[in-house]
Each structure stands twice: as structure tokens, then as C-alpha cells.
C-alpha positions in Angstrom: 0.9 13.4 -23.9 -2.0 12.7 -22.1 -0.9 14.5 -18.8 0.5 17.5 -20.9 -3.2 17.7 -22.0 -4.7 17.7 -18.8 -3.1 20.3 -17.4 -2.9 22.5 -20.6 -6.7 22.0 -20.3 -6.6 23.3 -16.6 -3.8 26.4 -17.3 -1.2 25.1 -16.7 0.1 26.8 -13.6 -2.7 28.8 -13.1 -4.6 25.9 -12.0 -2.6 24.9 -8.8 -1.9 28.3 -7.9 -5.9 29.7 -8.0 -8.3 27.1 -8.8 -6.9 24.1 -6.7 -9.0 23.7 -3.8 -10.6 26.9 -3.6 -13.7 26.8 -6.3 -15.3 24.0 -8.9 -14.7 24.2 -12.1 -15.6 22.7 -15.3 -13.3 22.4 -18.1 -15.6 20.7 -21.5 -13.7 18.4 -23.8 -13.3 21.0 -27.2 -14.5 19.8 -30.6 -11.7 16.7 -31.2 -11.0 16.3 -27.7 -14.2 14.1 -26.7 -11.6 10.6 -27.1 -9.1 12.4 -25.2 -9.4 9.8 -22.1 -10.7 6.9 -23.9 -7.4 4.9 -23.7 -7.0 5.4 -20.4 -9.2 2.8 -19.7 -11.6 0.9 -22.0 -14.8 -1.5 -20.8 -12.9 -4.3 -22.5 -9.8 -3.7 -20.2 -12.1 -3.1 -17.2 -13.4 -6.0 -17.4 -10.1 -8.0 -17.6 -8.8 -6.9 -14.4 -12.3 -7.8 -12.8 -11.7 -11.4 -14.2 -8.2 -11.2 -13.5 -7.5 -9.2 -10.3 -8.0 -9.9 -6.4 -10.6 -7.0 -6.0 -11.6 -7.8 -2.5 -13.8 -5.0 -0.8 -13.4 -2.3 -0.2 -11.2 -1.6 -3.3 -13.4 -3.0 -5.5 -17.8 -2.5 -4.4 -21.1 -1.6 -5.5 -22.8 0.6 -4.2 -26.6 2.4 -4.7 -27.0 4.9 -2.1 -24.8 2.6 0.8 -22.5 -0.4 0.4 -24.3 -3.6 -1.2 -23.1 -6.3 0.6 -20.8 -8.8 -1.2 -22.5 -11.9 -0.3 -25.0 -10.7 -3.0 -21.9 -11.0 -6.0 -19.4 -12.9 -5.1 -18.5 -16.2 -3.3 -15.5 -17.4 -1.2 -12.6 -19.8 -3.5 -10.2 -21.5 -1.2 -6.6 -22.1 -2.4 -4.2 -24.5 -0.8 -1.3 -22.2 -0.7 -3.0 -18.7 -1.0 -5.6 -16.4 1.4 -9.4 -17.2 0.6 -11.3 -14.2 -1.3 -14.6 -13.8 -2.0 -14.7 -13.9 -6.2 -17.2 -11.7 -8.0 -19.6 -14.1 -9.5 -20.0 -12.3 -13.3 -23.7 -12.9 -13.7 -24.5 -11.6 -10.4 -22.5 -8.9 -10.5 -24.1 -7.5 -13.7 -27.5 -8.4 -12.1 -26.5 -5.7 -9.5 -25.0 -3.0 -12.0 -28.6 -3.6 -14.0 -30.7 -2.8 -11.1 -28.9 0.7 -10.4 -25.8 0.0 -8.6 -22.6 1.6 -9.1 -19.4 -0.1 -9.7 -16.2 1.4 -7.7 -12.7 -0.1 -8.0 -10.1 2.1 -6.5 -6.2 2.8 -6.9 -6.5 1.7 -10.2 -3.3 3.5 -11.2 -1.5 0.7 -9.8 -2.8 -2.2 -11.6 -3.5 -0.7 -15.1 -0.3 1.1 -17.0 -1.9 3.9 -19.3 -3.2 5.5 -16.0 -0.3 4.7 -14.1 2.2 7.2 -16.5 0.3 9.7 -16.6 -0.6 9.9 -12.7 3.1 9.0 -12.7 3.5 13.0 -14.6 0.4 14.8 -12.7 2.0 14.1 -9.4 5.3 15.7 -10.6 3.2 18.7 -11.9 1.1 18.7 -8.6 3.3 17.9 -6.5 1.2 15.9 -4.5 0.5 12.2 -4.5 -2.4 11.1 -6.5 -4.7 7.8 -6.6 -7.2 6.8 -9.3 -10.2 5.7 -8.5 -12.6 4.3 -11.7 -16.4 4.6 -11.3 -19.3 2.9 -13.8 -22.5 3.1 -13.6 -25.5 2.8 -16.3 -28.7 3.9 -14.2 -30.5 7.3 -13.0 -29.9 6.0 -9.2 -27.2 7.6 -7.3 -24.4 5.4 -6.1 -23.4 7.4 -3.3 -26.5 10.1 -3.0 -24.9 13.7 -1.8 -21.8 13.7 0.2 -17.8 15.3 0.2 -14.5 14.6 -0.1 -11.6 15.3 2.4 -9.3 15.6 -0.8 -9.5 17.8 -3.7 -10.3 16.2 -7.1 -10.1 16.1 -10.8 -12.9 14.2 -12.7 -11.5 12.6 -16.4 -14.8 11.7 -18.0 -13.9 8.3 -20.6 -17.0 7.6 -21.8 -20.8 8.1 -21.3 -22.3 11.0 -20.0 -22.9 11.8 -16.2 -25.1 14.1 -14.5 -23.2 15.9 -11.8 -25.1 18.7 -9.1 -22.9 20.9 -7.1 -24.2 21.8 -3.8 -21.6 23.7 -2.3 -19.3 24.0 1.0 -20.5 23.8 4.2 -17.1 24.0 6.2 -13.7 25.5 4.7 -10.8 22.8 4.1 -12.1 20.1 6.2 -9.6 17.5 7.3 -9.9 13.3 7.7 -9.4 13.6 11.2 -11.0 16.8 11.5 -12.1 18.9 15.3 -15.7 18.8 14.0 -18.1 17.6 11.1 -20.4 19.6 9.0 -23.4 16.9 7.9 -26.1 18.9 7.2 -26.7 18.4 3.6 -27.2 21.5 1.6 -31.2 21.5 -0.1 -30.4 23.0 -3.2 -27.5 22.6 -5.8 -25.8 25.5 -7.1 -24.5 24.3 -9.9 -25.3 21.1 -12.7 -24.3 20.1 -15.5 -23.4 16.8 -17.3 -20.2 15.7 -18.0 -19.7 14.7 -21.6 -16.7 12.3 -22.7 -13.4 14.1 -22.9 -14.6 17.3 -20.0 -12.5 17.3 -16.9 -13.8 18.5 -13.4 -12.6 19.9 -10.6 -14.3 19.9 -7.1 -12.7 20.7 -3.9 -12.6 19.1 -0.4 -15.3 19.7 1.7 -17.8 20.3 -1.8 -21.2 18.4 -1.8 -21.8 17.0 -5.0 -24.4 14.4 -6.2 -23.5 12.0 -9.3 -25.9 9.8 -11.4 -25.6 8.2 -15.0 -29.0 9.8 -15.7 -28.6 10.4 -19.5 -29.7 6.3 -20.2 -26.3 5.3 -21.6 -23.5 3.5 -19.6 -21.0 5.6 -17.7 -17.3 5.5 -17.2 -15.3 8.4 -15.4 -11.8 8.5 -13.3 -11.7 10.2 -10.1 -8.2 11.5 -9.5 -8.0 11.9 -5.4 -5.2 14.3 -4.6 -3.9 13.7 -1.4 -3.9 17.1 0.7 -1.0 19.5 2.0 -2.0 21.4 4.5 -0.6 23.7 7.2 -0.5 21.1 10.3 1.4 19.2 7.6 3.9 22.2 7.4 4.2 23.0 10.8 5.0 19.0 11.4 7.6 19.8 9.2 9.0 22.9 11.2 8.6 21.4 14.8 11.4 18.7 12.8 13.3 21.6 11.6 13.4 23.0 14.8 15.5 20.5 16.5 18.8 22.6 15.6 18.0 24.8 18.3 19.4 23.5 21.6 16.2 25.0 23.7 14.4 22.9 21.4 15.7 19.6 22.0 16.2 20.6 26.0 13.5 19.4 28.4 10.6 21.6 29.0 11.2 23.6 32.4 9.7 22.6 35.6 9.4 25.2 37.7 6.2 27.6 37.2 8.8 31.0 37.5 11.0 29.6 34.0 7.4 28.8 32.2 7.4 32.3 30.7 10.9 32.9 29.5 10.9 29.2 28.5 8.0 29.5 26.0 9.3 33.5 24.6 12.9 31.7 23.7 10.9 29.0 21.3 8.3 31.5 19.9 11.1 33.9 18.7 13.2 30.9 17.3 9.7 29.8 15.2 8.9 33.5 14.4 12.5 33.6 13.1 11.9 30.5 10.8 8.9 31.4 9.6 10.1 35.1 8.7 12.4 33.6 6.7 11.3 34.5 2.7 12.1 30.6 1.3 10.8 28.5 4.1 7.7 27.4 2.3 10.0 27.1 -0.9 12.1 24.9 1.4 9.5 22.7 2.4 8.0 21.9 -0.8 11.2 21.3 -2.2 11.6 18.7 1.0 8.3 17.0 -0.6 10.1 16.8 -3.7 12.8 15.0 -3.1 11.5 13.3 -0.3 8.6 11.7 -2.4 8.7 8.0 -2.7 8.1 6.8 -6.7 5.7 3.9 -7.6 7.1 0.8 -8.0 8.9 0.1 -11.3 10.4 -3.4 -12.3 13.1 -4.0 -15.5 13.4 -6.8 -15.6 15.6 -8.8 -17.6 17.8 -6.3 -17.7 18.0 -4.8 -13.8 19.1 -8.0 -12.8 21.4 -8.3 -15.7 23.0 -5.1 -15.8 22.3 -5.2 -19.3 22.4 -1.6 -20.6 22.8 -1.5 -24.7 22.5 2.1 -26.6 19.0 2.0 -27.4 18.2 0.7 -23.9 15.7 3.7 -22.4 16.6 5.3 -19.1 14.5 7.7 -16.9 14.7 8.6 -13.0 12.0 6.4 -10.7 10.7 9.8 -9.6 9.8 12.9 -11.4 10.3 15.2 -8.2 13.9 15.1 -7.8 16.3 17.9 -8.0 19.6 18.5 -9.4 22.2 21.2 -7.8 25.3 22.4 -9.1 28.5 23.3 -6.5 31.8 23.6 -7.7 33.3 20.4 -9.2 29.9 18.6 -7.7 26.6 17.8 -9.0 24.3 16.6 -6.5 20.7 14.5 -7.6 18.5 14.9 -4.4 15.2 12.4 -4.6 13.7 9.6 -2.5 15.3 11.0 0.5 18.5 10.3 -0.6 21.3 11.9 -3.1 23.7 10.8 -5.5 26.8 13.1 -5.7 28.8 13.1 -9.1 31.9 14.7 -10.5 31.2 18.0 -12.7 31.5 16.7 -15.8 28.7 14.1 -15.7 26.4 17.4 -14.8 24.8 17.8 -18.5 23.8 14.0 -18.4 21.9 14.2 -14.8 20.4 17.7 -16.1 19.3 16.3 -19.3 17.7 12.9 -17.3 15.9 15.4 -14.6 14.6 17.6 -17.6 13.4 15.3 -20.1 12.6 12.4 -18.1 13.6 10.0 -20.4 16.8 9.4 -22.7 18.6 6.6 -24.3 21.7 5.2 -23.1 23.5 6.4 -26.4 21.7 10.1 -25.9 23.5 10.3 -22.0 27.0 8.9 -23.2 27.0 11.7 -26.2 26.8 14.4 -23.5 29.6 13.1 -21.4 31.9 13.3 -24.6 35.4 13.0 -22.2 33.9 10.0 -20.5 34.6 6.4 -21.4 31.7 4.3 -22.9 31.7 2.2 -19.8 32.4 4.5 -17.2 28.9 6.4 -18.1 27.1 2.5 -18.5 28.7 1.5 -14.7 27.4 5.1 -13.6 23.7 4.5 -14.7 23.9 0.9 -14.1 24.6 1.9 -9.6 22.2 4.2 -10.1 19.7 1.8 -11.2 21.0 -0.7 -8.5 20.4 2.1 -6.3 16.7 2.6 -7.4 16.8 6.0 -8.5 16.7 4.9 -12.3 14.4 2.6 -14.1 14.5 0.8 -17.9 11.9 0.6 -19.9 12.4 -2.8 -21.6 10.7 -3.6 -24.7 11.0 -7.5 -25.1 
């Protein structure tokens, strides 16, 4: 529910198509909506995966202005059969968040369930791959002073209030390995504000922005770090594509005289590819079904084979795709594809649509089909990965 709220909040489609990376926006929390992110991640279960978690730097750090060193929080255990990791030491760890430093801990999706479902559903809706980082702070002092990103981002204030200044972009759509560097900091914001609990924010790559939890209460937000899709990822794609063509794949000439006719042959074999109307369509559906899921156990039961009726079912990733031709339906995802007779079509529709059904729910819409026949056909796909349990004991 959460995820459809986030992006209902944004527009829906609206958002990806004309907001995403182009402009900042801010989108407040209405009246009723200020708890909308608070069980995404609460102080008490913060603090049990800092006492519980290996949080080695640099996924978990303070910082207040540049890195503090860890040597000032934690100290080194030793284990006989386990790597030694430097263990943040509670007491000095708070003394450091007291005195103005900001706590980060990053790819929190992965360690913490609420966030990890509904990242799980924005990266379906985004189409994009998405990590979570969690920031808390509870002092005016800024834990990173003015910088940007080299991803796009969307801001899920939990709690607390945080003062945010926009500053603006110095250099269209930089890249992590970029040709060149923009570093001189804008002097004057063009835009601030303070995020209340419940707002979401959006702030391009390449934005400057300054953050500090100057309203004198503590601070907890999510940073959702979308990772980028770009054109020199597209044309990667099409060089690949390419490799069809014989003159492609053939050796490139030699002699000076074949340079010219050499080089014409390949442009007018991309121009043709990229004049085609669906070859951007193409290659985001080859993201789709190409996209690897996040780990998933199911234990007892994936081990078991243990599928009763009310046992829950749903695909490991949201970004397959489901094709129908002739007596065949084909599930495309992972890179890989599972090809079934016709008949099993409504089932596989109805998993890719709803995301989730019961066993009993799938069996009902293979009515012709035996009991076990549909069990054996979700229990290989489940051997195969593409299907998960959720198991409740």
C-alpha cells in the first residue's frame, strides 16, 4: 500500500515521464498523511540493526561536514571463526550524534523488510533499480555541507523535521565516471523549505542541495537512490544488438582506401535500428526482463516442495512479461523464460498482474487441469527461482 501511495503522491505516471530527473519538486504529506512513512522504519528498529548488524564503514558512518573517523565509535572484536570488525561502541556513538554528527547507514532495503517490499514495488513502477539509504541526525550542523548526487532521488521524510536548501544545477545529467566535473558550489539557494513527516522530495542528479536537522528535534528521512539509465547505457545495448549484422562482427578494414565505405556500411545499419519506432520500447522491455530480483528465501517449504491451498505464491521479480503465441504462453524475466501450454495462460497472467495469489486462487483458473499438475508447475518454477512463498510459520 505504501508504494501505491508514493507514487499516487507523485502522479502516477506523470512523474517518470516529466518530473524524473529534470526539476525538484516537493510533494507535502496532506492532512492524515504525516504517519504515512512511520513504519517504514522506527528509532526502536533502527537501533536493533545497529546492535545487531555488521555495519562496517562505509555502509554504516557519521559524518559532520566529512567522514569522522571510526576509531572515535567503535573498536575492533576478534572472532575465532569470523573476520574482525570494528563494533560501534553505543555510548560513543551517541556522544558523536550529540555533538552534531549525522548518522548514515545505507542499502537498508536489504536488511530491514517494510522497506524492502515496497522498494521491491517502486522498482517495478520505475523501472530502475533502487537502494535505500536512512539518514538521522538531531543538530543544526550539516552532515555533508552542499554537494550532488550522480543519481536521481526521492526523499520519504519518517519523522522529525529537516531543513533542506536547493541550490541548483551546475552541469546537465552528470555521470559517475563523467568527461569533466562541475565543483564550484553555487552561493545562493534557490529554493528551501523543511520537510515535515510524511512530505516526499524529489531532487535530480547533478542538484546541489544542503540538509540539516535545524528545527531542534531529532530527524529521520529515507533517501531512495535510483540508479540511472542513460543513453551510453542504450547505445551499449545497440552496439550488442548489432552483432546480427555480418559487417559488424567482421574485422575492421585495414587498408586506408576501405576506411570510408567500411564506416558508411555500419552507420546506415545503426541509422536503420535506431529509425525503427519500438527500439527504445525494445530496450526497456530488455531491462525488464532482464532485471535480477532481490534475494527471497521460503524456507521450510522451498526445500520441501510443500505447496498447500492457502500457501501464497508471487513471481521473484515484478518486471517480467508474459506473451501470448498460439498454443504458447511464454513468461520472459531474469533473463530467462518459461514456456507453457495455452491453457495455463490465465494462471501466469493473473500471477504477472496481481503479484500475488494463493495456490487455491491459480488452480481455480486452470479448471481442466489436475490439482497436481498446476502444484508440480509452480513447484519447477519455484525450483527454478522465478517464484517465491511467503511462509507464515
Amino acid at each position: 500500500m505504501t508504494a501505491d501511495l508514493i507514487s499516487g503522491r507523485l502522479g502516477g505516471d506523470v512523474f517518470p515521464a516529466q518530473v524524473l530527473g529534470r526539476e525538484h519538486r516537493r510533494y507535502p504529506a496532506s492532512e492524515g498523511q504525516e504517519d504515512a512513512f512511520a513504519n517504514l522504519l522506527t528509532w526502536p528498529a533502527l537501533n536493533n540493526l545497529l546492535a545487531t548488524q555488521r555495519l562496517d564503514a562505509p555502509r554504516m558512518r557519521l559524518s559532520a561536514g566529512e567522514l569522522i573517523d571510526t576509531s572515535a565509535y567503535t573498536r575492533l572484536r576478534r572472532y575465532r571463526r569470523m573476520a574482525d570488525w570494528n563494533a560501534p561502541i553505543p555510548h560513543l556513538f551517541h556522544q558523536q550524534l550529540r555533538e552534531g554528527a549525522t548518522l548514515v547507514l545505507d542499502a537498508i532495503e536489504e536488511m530491514h523488510p517494510p522497506l524492502r517490499v515496497v522498494v521491491t514495488q517502486l522498482e517495478a513502477w520505475l523501472r530502475t533499480t533502487i537502494q535505500v539509504n536512512a539518514y538521522a541526525s538531531w543538530t543544526s550542523r550539516q552532515g555533508f555541507g552542499v554537494h550532488w548526487d550522480d543519481h536521481d532521488v526521492l526523499i520519504l521524510q519518517v519523522s522529525g523535521r529537516k531543513r533542506w536548501r536547493i541550490y541548483g544545477t551546475t552541469r546537465l545529467a552528470p555521470l559517475h565516471n563523467d568527461v569533466e566535473f562541475s565543483n564550484e558550489k553555487p552561493a545562493e539557494p534557490i529554493d528551501e523549505f523543511v520537510m515535515e513527516p510524511g512530505d516526499i522530495l524529489h531532487v535530480p542528479r547533478g542538484c546541489w542541495h544542503a540538509v540539516a536537522a535545524s528545527e531542534g528535534e531529532p530527524s529521520l528521512h529515507l533517501t531512495c537512490g535510483l540508479v540511472t539509465t542513460t543513453g551510453a547505457d542504450f547505445l551499449r545495448w545497440l552496439t550488442q544488438q548489432m552483432v546480427t549484422h555480418a559487417a559488424v562482427r567482421s574485422d575492421i578494414p585495414r587498408r586506408p582506401e576501405e576506411y570510408g565505405p567500411w564506416t558508411q556500411s555500419i552507420a546506415e545499419l545503426i541509422s536503420m535500428k535506431l529509425k525503427s519506432p519500438d527500439v527504445v520500447d525494445e530496450y526497456w522491455g530488455h531491462l525488464d526482463v532482464t532485471d535480477e530480483p532481490r534475494p527471497v528465501f521460503s524456507l521450510p517449504d522451498a526445500v520441501t516442495g510443500d505447496l498447500a491451498d492457502d500457501t501464497v505464491v508471487r513471481p521473484a521479480s515484478l518486471r517480467g512479461s508474459v506473451t501470448m503465441d498460439g498454443a504458447v504462453v511464454t513468461y520472459s524475466a531474469q533473463g530467462r523464460r518459461w514456456r507453457f501450454p495455452a491453457k495455463v495462460g490465465p494462471m501466469i497472467s493473473h500471477l504477472h498482474q496481481e503479484g500475488e495469489s494463493s495456490v487455491k486462487e491459480l488452480r481455480e483458473l486452470v479448471p481442466d487441469a489436475s490439482s497436481s499438475a498446476v502444484v508440480k508447475l509452480l513447484r519447477t518454477l519455484m525450483d527454478d527461482g522465478a517464484l517465491v512463498c511467503e511462509v507464515s510459520t
